[in-house]
N, C-alpha and C positions, 0 to 999 in steps of 0.2 A: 432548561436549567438556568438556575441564577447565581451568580456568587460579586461575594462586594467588596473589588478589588479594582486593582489603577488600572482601568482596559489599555492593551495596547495591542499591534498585531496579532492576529490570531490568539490573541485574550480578552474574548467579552464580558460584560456584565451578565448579558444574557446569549446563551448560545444552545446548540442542539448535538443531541448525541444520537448513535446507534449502539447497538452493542447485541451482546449475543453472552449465555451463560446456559451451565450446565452442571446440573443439579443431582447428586446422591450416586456421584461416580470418584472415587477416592485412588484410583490408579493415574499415573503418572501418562500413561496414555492417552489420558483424557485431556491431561494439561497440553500436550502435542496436539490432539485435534483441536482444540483451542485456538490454538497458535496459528495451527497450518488454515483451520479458516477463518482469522484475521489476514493472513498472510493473502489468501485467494481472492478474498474481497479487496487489499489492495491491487493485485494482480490482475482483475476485472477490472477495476477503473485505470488501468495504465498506469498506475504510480510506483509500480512493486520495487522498480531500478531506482527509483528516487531515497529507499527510504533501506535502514537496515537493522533487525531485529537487536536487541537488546536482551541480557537475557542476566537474573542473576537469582539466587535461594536466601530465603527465609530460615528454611528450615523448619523443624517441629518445634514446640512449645519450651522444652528442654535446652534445645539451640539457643533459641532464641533470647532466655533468660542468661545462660549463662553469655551471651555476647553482648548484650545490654548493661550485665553487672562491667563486664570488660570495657564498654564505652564508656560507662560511668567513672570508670577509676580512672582514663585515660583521660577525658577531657578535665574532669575534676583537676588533675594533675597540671592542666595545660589552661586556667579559668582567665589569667591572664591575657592573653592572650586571645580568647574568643567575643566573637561580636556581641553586641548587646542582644541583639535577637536570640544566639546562641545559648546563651547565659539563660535565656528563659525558657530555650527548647532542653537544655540541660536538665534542669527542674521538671520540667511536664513532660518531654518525649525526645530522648538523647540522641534517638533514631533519629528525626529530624534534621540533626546537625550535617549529616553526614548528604544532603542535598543542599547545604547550604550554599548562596551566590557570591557571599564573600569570598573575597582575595585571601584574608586571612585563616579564614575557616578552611579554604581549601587545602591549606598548605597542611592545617593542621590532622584532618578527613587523611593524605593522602600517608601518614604514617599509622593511621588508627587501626585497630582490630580489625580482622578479617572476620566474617560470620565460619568461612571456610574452615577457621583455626578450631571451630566450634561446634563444628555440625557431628550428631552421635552419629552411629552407625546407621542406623534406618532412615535417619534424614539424608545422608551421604547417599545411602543406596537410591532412594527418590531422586535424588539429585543428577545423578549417572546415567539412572534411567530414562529422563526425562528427556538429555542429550542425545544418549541413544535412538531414542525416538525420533527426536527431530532430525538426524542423521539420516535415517530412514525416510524420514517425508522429504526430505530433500532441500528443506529450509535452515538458508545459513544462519550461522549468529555471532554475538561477541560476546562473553561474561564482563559483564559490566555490575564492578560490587556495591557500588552507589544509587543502585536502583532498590529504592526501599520501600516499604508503608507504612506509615507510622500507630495504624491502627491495630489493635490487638488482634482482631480477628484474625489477619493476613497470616498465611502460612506458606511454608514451601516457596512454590512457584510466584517469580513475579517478573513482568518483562515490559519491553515499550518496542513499539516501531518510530523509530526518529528520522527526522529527516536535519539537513543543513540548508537547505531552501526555503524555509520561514523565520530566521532572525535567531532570534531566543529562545521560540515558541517553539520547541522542532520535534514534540512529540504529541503524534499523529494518531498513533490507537495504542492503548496501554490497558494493562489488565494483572489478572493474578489471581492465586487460591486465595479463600476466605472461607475455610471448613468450621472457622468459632461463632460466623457470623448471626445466620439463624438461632444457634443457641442461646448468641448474645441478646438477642430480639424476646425471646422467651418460650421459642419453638422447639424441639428435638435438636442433638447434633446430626448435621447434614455436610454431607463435604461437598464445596463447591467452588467453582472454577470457571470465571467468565474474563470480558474483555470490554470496552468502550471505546468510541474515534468519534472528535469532535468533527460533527459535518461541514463548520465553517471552514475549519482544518483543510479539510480535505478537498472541499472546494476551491479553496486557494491554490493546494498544490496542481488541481485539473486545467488550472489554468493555464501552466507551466508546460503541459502536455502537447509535443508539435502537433496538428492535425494530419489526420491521418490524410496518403496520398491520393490526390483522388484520382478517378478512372475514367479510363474511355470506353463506352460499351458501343458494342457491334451488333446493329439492326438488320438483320436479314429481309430483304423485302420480296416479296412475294416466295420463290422455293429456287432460291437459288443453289449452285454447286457446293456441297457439306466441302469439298475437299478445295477449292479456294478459298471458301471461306478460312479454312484450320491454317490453310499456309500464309493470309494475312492476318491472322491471332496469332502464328508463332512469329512471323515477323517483325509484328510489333511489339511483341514481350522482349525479340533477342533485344531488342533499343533500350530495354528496360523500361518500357511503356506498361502501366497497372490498364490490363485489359479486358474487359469482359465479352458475354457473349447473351444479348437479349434474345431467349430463345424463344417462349410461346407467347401468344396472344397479339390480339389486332396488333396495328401499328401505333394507332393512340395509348394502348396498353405498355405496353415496350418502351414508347417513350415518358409515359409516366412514372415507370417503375425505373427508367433511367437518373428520374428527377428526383427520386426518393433515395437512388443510390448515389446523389451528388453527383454524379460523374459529369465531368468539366465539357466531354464534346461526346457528341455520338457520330457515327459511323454509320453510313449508309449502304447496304450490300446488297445490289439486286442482279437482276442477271444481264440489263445491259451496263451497267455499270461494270460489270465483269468484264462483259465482252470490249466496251470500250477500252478500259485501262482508267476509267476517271470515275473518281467518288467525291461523294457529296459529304463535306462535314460541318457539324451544324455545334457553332459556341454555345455550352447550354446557357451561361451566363449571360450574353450576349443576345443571342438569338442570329449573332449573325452565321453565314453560311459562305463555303470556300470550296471548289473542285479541286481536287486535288490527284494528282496524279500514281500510277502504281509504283513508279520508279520515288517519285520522293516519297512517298509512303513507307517503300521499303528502307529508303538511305536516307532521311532527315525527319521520322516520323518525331524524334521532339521537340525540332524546329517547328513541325506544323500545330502539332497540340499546344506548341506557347501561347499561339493568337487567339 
């Protein structure tokens, strides 16, 4: 994607999108599943706590006019007063105003028409239902009435997932109905309901992501006792030690699949090891190697995983 504007943080000249739509479904249900799988795909990459839906109506066509007539008479009232940029979203798309950056414009946005004051009854009902919905999938939100589009097409449903960890730039994946869209194009009317999230976006936030903790996994060698082995796996979880248990294949196997599970040391478990009271732990990072005893294994297992 291109667009030709003053790049700053997580606003480039050129950047990439994903997104996801859903095509010749006009229930409000649809606009929830929508949501809930942007929400999932946050939730997959670890970001989901980072960020918090947004959520506000359009309304139907009906709506929409008579709260446009209503912004019009309100900022007209108020021309003085609004930014120069203002002044010409006024004239071309009055919607506009109401995401304006000005100091001024905001003051003036935060007394303006509500869409709410506005919506018939069937738009109302879309509206309630949509909640409901999300209620039901379990995904919170905030009605926020400053979320708008300034394109005709846009109806009903429109929302963002924002975050406060990228500057100014703080929205992440945004979307909305556009059931006039195709029509607009020259196609059938099609009701339709999709989403976007810019990947540089999103990349930045993964950066913010602690790493996950990593593990010590437990090399059984040769067939040693199931039932020591379990009571030095519960003993080192009671530490709160992240512990696994390499179960099948050679030894070379085990340790490789060690390596692919990042785990920080491994654990050597054989049967004289057992019988002695002394194990072998090998730093995967490192490569170096430590005997270690059962008693501090059991009382300072994450003093020994620090090394």
């Amino acid at each position: 994607m291109f667009r030709h504007e003053r790049p700053q943080k997580g606003r480039y000249r050129q950047f990439h999108q994903i997104g996801a739509e859903l095509l010749g479904a006009a229930e409000p249900l649809a606009d929830a599943e929508a949501i809930a799988m942007g929400y999932e795909v946050l939730k997959a990459l670890g970001i989901a706590d980072y960020v918090t839906l947004e959520l506000n109506t359009l309304g139907d066509a009906a709506s929409r006019d008579a709260w446009r007539d209503a912004l019009v008479a309100y900022f007209s009232a108020h021309k003085d007063k609004l930014s120069e940029d203002s002044l010409t979203r006024l004239e071309k798309n009055p919607l506009r105003i109401l995401d304006s950056k000005d100091a001024g414009d905001k003051v003036l946005v935060a007394d303006a028409p509500m869409m709410a004051e506005f919506l018939t009854p069937e738009a109302r009902t879309f509206w309630e239902d949509l909640r409901n919905k999300l209620d039901v999938f379990g995904i919170a939100y905030t009605v926020n009435p400053s979320i708008v589009r300034g394109l005709d097409y846009y109806n009903h449903t429109t929302f963002e997932f924002v975050t406060n960890r990228l500057g100014s730039q703080g929205t992440v994946l945004a979307g909305g109905r556009y059931d006039g869209l195709v029509k607009q194009m020259g196609g059938p009317e099609v009701p339709a309901i999709g989403w976007a999230a810019g990947i540089e976006r999103l990349s930045m936030l993964l950066e913010q992501v602690p790493a996950a903790p990593r593990s010590v996994v437990l090399v059984p060698v040769g067939a040693p006792d199931e039932s020591a082995v379990v009571q030095i796996l519960q003993g080192l979880r009671g530490q709160g030690v992240r512990t696994e248990i390499g179960y099948k294949g050679s030894l070379r196997k085990r340790m490789e699949r060690a390596g692919k599970q990042n785990a920080s040391h491994v654990l050597f478990l054989g049967e004289d090891e057992l019988a002695k009271g002394l194990f072998r732990v090998k730093n995967m990072e490192t490569g170096a190697e430590q005997e270690v005893s059962r008693d501090t294994l059991l009382s300072k297992a994450q003093d020994v995983f620090a090394a």
